[in-house]
Structure formats: structure tokens, C-alpha cells
C-alpha positions as a Markdown table, in Angstrom:
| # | Residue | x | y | z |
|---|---|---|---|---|
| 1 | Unk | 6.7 | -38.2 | -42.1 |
| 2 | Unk | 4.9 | -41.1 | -43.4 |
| 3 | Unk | 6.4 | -44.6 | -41.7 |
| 4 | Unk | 5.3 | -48.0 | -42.4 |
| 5 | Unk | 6.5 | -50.6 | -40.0 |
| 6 | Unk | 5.5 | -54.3 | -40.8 |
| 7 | Unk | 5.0 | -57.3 | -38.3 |
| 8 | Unk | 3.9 | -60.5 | -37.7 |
| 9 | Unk | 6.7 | -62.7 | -39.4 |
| 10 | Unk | 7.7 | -65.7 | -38.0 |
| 11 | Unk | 8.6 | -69.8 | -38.5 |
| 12 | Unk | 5.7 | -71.4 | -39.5 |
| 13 | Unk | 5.3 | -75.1 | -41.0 |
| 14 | Unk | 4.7 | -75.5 | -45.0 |
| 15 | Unk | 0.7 | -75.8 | -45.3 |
| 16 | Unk | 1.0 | -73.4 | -42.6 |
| 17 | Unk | -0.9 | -69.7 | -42.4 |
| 18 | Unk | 0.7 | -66.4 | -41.4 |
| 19 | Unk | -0.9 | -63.0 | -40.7 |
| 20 | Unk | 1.2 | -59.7 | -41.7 |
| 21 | Unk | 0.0 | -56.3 | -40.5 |
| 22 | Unk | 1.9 | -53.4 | -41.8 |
| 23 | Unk | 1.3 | -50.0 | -39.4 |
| 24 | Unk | 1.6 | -46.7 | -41.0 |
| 25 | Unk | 1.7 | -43.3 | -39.1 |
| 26 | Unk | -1.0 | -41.5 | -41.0 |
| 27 | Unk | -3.1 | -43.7 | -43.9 |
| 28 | Unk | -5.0 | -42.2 | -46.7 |
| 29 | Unk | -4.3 | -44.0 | -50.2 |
| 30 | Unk | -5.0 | -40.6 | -51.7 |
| 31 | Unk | -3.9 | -42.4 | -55.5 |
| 32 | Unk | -1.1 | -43.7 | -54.1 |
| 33 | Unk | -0.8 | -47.9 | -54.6 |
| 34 | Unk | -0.1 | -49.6 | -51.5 |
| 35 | Unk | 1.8 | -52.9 | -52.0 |
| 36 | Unk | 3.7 | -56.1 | -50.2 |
| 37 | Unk | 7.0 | -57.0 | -50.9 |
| 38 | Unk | 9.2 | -59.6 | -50.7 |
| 39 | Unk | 13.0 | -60.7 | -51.3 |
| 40 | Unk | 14.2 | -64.3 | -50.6 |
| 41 | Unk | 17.5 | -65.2 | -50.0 |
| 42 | Unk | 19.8 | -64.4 | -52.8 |
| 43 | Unk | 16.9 | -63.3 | -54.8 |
| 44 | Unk | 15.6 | -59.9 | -56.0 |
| 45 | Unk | 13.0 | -58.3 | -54.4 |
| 46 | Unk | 9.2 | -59.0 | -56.2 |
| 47 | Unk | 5.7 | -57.8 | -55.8 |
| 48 | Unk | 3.8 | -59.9 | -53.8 |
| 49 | Unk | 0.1 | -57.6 | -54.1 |
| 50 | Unk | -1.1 | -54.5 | -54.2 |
| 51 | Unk | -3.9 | -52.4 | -53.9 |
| 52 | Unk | -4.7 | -49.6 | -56.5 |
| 53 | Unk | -5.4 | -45.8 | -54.9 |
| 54 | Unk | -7.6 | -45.5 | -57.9 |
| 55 | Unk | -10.1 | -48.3 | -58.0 |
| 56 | Unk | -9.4 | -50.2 | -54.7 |
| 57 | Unk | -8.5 | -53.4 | -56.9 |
| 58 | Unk | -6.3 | -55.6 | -55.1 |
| 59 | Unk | -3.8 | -57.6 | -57.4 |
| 60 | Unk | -1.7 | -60.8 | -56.6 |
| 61 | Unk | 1.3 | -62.5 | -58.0 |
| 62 | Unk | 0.9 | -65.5 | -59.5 |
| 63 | Unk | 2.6 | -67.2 | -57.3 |
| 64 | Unk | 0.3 | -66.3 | -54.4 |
| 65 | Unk | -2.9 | -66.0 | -55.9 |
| 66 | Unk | -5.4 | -68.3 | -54.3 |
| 67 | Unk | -3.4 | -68.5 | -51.2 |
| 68 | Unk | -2.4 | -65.0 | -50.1 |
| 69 | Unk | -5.2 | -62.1 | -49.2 |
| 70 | Unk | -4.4 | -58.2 | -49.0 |
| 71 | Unk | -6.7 | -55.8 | -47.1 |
| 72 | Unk | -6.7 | -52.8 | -45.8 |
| 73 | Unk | -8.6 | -50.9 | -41.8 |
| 74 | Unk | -8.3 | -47.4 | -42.7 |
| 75 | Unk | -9.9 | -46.4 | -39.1 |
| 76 | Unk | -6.7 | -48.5 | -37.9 |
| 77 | Unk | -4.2 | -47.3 | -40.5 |
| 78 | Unk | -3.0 | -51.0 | -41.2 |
| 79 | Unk | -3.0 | -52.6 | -43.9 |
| 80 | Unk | -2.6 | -56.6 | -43.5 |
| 81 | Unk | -1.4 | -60.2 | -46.0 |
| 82 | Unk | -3.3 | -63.3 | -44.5 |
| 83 | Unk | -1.2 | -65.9 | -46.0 |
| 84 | Unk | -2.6 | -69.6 | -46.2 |
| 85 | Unk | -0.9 | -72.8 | -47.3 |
| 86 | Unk | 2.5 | -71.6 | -46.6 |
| 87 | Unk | 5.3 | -73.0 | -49.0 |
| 88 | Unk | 9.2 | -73.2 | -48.5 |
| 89 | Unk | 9.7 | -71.1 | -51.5 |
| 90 | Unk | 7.4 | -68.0 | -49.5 |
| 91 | Unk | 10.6 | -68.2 | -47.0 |
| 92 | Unk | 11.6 | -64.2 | -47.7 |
| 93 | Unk | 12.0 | -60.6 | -46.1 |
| 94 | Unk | 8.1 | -59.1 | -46.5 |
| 95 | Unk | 8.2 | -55.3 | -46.7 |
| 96 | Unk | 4.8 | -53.3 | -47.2 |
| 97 | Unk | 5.0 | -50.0 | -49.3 |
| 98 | Unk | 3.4 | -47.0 | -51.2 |
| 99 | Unk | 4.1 | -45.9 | -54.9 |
| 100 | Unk | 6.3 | -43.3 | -55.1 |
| 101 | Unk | 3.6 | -41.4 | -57.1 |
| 102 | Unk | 0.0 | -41.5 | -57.6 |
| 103 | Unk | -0.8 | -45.0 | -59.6 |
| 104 | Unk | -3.8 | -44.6 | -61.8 |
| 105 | Unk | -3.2 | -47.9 | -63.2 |
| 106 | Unk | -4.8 | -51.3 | -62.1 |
| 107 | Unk | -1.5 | -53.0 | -61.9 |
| 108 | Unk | 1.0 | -53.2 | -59.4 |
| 109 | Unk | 4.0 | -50.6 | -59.6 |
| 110 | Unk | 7.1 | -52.2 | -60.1 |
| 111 | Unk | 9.5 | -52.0 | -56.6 |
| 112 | Unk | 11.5 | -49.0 | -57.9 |
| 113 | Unk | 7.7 | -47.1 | -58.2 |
| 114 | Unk | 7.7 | -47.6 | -54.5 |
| 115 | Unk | 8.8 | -45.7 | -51.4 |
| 116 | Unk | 8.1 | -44.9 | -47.7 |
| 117 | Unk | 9.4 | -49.1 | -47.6 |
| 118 | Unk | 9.4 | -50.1 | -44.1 |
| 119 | Unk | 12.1 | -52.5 | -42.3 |
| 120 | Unk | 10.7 | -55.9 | -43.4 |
| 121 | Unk | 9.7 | -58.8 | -41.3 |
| 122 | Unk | 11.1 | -62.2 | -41.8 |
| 123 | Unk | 8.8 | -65.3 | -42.8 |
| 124 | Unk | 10.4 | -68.6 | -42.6 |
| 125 | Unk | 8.5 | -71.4 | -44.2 |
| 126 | Unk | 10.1 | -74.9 | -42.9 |
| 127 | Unk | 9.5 | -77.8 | -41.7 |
């Protein structure tokens, strides 16, 4: 069964920079869009980027472009979010995932196209 397991959350200052690493058990896009995740407090749960199966494109939210960067070690079978110039409001559960089917598009699946989620790892963005 495929698992992805995320890590690397943790309290860091605003301005601050974070590394994520998300560990599946076996890795092969295969089609399949791989994607972050996250869900603040109170909030729903929104894309944060994603890589396309198809073309390899990654894609970011607006509200991390320029400060978030997704890639992928294939020999490794992790896929990673360096996160730079932290902000309070990127305080949220991170989960890493894979589209439920294989994505053909060049934009990120919605969360409900998404499975195999893993258990989330907790940034805190404070001062």
C-alpha cells in the first residue's frame, strides 16, 4: 500500500525558513499529481503546490509563490517544500498527497482529487 508520511514541521520565527520532506513507501508519479496541503486553524484545507505526473510542472498558490519551493528525489522516494520567509498566516497542518487519478492537466487537483493523504505535520509561524 502506498503511504506518505510528512515531517519536518516545527515553530519557527516569521521571516523564518522551514524544510518539509514527505516519505512515501514506493514513488513513481506514473500520471499521478503529487501535491502539498495545508489547513490552518478553523480554515479549510488549500493547495499549497503541486507537481504534474504529465509534464513535471510544478505549480504554487499565490500565496506562496516566490517564497515556497517543491521538489521531488525519486532515488529517495521523497518529495520536499523549502519554505522561506515564513509568515504567521503559513501557521497550518501541511499534508503531502497524490491525485486520486492520473492528472493530465497542468494545474493542481483540487483536495477532493487527492488520496494516499498522509498524517500532516504542524508548522507554527510565531514570534
Amino acid at each position: 500500500q502506498l503511504q506518505f508520511v510528512e515531517s519536518g514541521g516545527g515553530l519557527v520565527q516569521p521571516g523564518g525558513s522551514l524544510r518539509l520532506s514527505c516519505k512515501t513507501s514506493g514513488f513513481t508519479l506514473d500520471y499521478y499529481a503529487i501535491g502539498w496541503f495545508r489547513q490552518a486553524p478553523g480554515k479549510e484545507r488549500e493547495g499549497v503546490s503541486c507537481i504534474s505526473g504529465t509534464d513535471g510542472v510544478t505549480n504554487y498558490a499565490d500565496s506562496v509563490k516566490g517564497r515556497f519551493t517543491m521538489s521531488v528525489d525519486n532515488f529517495k522516494r521523497t518529495m520536499y517544500l523549502q519554505m522561506n520567509n515564513l509568515k504567521s498566516e503559513d501557521t497550518a497542518v501541511y499534508y503531502c498527497a497524490r491525485s486520486r487519478f492520473r492528472w493530465f492537466l497542468s494545474t493542481c487537483p483540487e483536495d477532493s482529487e487527492m488520496d494516499y493523504w498522509g498524517k500532516g505535520t504542524l508548522v507554527t509561524v510565531s514570534s
